[in-house]
C-alpha positions, 0 to 999 in steps of 0.5 A, a space after each residue: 429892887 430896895 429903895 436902896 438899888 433905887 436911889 442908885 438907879 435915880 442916881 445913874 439916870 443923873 437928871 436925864 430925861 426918860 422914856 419909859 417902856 413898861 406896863 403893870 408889872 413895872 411895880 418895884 418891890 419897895 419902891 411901887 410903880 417905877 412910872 410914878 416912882 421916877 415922875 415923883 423924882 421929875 425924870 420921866 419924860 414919857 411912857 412907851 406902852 407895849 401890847 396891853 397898855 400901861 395899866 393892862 387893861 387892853 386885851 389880847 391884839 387890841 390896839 394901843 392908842 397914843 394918849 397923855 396919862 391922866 395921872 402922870 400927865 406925860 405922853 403914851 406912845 403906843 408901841 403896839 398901834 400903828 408904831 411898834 418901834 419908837 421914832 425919831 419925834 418920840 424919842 426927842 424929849 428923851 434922854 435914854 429909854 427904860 426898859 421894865 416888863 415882865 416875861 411869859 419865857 414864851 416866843 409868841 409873847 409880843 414883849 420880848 419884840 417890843 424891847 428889841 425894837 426899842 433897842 434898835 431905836 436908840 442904838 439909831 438914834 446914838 441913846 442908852 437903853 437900860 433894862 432892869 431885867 426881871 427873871 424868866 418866870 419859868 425858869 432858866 435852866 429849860 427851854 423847849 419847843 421848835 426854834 424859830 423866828 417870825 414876826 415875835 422875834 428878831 433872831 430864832 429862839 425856841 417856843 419856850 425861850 428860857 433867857 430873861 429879856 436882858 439875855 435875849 437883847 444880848 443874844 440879839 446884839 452879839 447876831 445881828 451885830 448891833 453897836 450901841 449903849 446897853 445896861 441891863 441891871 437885874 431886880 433878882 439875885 436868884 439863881 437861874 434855876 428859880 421859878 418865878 414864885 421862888 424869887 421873892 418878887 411879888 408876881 403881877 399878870 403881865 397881861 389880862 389872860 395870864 393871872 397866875 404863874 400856872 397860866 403862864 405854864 399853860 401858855 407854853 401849850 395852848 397857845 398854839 389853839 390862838 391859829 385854832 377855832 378852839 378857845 384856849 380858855 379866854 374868857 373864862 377864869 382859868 385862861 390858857 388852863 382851859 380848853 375846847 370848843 363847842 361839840 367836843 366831847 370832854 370826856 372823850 377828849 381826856 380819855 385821848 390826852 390821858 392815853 398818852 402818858 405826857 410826863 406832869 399834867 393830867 387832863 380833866 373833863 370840863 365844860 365852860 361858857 366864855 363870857 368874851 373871845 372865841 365861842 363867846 356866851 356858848 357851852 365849849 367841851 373840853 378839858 382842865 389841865 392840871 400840871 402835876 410836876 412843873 419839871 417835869 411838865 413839857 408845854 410845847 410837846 402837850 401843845 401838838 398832841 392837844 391839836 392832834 387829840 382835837 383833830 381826833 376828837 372833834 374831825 372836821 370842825 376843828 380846824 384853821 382860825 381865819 384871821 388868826 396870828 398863825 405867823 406867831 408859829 413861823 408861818 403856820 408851818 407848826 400848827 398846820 400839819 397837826 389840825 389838817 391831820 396830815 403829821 403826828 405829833 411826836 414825829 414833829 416833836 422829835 425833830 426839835 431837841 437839834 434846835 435846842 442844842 444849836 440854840 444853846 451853843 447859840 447862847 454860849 457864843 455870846 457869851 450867856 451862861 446857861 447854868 445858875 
């Protein structure tokens, strides 16, 4: 966004009291964070912080507490605490809500959820919601993995979702036939295709586990180690790249994963000691991915062949996480089959290319363009 597109935004907001709903990848290309871009303007009224704050600096799960910002001097409602939908109270000083945060194009990302929920929230309470919508950092021309819904989306969209949040709120909207006030206004002008380094945006972790845009590849696959006591490499500096658990044999791991010729990623022996997260301060064997071709590269596909290559590799010590956000992956119905040994992998993974094709046609009946 210019300061040009800024001034415009300042003046469509028209002296109207806002909430916003961002965290650290509010920063606007031009214009700094949107947060105190629009307090030095007198328009913001209160922030709405999603999953790791504001600032980013809550990890992944931890709760959000309400508080006043000390810089800004206006009041945090946490939406990833005890609320995790703005209510009425909160909702009263404002006069519309902006939405400005940025995607991993992953369904078990808690932001697209978040949004939805406050787009709820002022369609209830007869108040605009704008989005300045950020590209899908992966892409938008790819989506892949099973369709589903769960606790992490309001209507069933694939593990790698492929729409820009914009796309999905409209998506949402169209099914679940919401009436309401919504303006989405995009920071880019790239095309569909572009990947988020391709952009000309200045890329900012959305969260503290996802520091590059290779991460945010990786995530795509080894997120499905969250429902796992193997470690997805949290803790380390490599997260989501990273992966293991103590026992485990790297070699005999890469060996396994090699073996299977899955298309732009090769898997390297490694060892690694988190410093917090699952199996912290001990020595993990496993391996690096290195994604070769991002094109590629299919993240959800190499995630049910890691869980089936540490099953083989690692036997019975491998299993469930208690505890974890197995609901992530639609009730564990997902990453079960393939840690208890008892499905294969591509057996699961043929099943999915019908739900993409439905997703799609999805898309098209509400009118989303899925081409550049």
């Amino acid at each position: 966004m210019s300061v040009a597109a800024f001034e415009r935004l300042v003046t469509a907001i028209g002296g109207r009291r806002v909430g916003l709903v961002t965290g650290p990848t509010g920063w606007v290309d031009e214009v700094g964070h949107l947060a105190m871009a629009l307090a030095e303007r007198g328009l913001l009224s209160a922030l709405f912080a999603p999953e790791h704050g504001i600032w980013g600096d809550a990890q992944a799960g931890d709760h959000v507490a309400d508080a006043t910002d000390p810089r800004l001097g206006v009041p945090v409602h946490s939406l990833y605490g005890a609320n995790r939908k703005p209510n009425a109270e909160q909702l009263a000083d404002c006069d519309l809500l902006v939405g400005c945060l940025q995607d991993a194009s992953s369904r078990p990302y808690t932001y697209i959820l978040t949004l939805t929920s406050c787009l709820e929230a002022c369609f209830e309470a007869g108040k605009p919601f704008l989005l300045l919508d950020r590209p899908t950092p992966l892409g938008g021309l790819v989506r892949q993995g099973n369709v589903g819904g769960g606790r992490f989306a309001r209507v069933p969209v694939p593990m790698r979702i492929g729409l820009t949040h914009g796309e999905y709120l409209r998506l949402t909207i169209h099914e679940l036939g919401w009436q309401g006030d919504l303006e989405v206004v995009p920071l880019s002008d790239a095309p569909r295709s572009a990947w988020y380094d391709e952009t000309g945006l200045m890329w900012v972790l959305p969260s503290p586990n996802l520091p590059t845009l290779d991460s945010t590849l990786a995530f795509t696959a080894t997120v499905l180690l969250e429902a796992t006591n193997a470690s997805e490499g949290r803790g380390t500096t490599k997260p989501f790249e990273l992966l293991g658990m103590p026992g485990i044999d790297g070699w005999e791991l890469a060996a396994n994963l090699n073996a299977r010729g899955l298309p732009g990623v090769v898997c390297r022996p490694a060892a690694f000691v988190p410093t917090f997260s699952k199996h912290q301060g001990k020595v993990c064997g496993g391996v690096q991915l290195h994604i070769t071709d991002r094109h590629t590269f299919d993240g959800p596909r190499l995630g049910l062949h890691i869980l089936e290559a540490l099953r083989a590799t690692g036997g019975d010590d491998f299993e469930i996480w208690p505890g974890s956000l197995r609901a992530r992956f639609d009730d564990a119905s997902l990453v079960d089959p393939l840690v208890t040994g008892s499905a294969a992998a591509d057996d699961v993974w043929s099943t999915w290319p019908a739900g993409i094709a439905e997703f799609e046609d999805r898309c098209r009946a509400a009118g989303l363009s899925l081409t550049d």
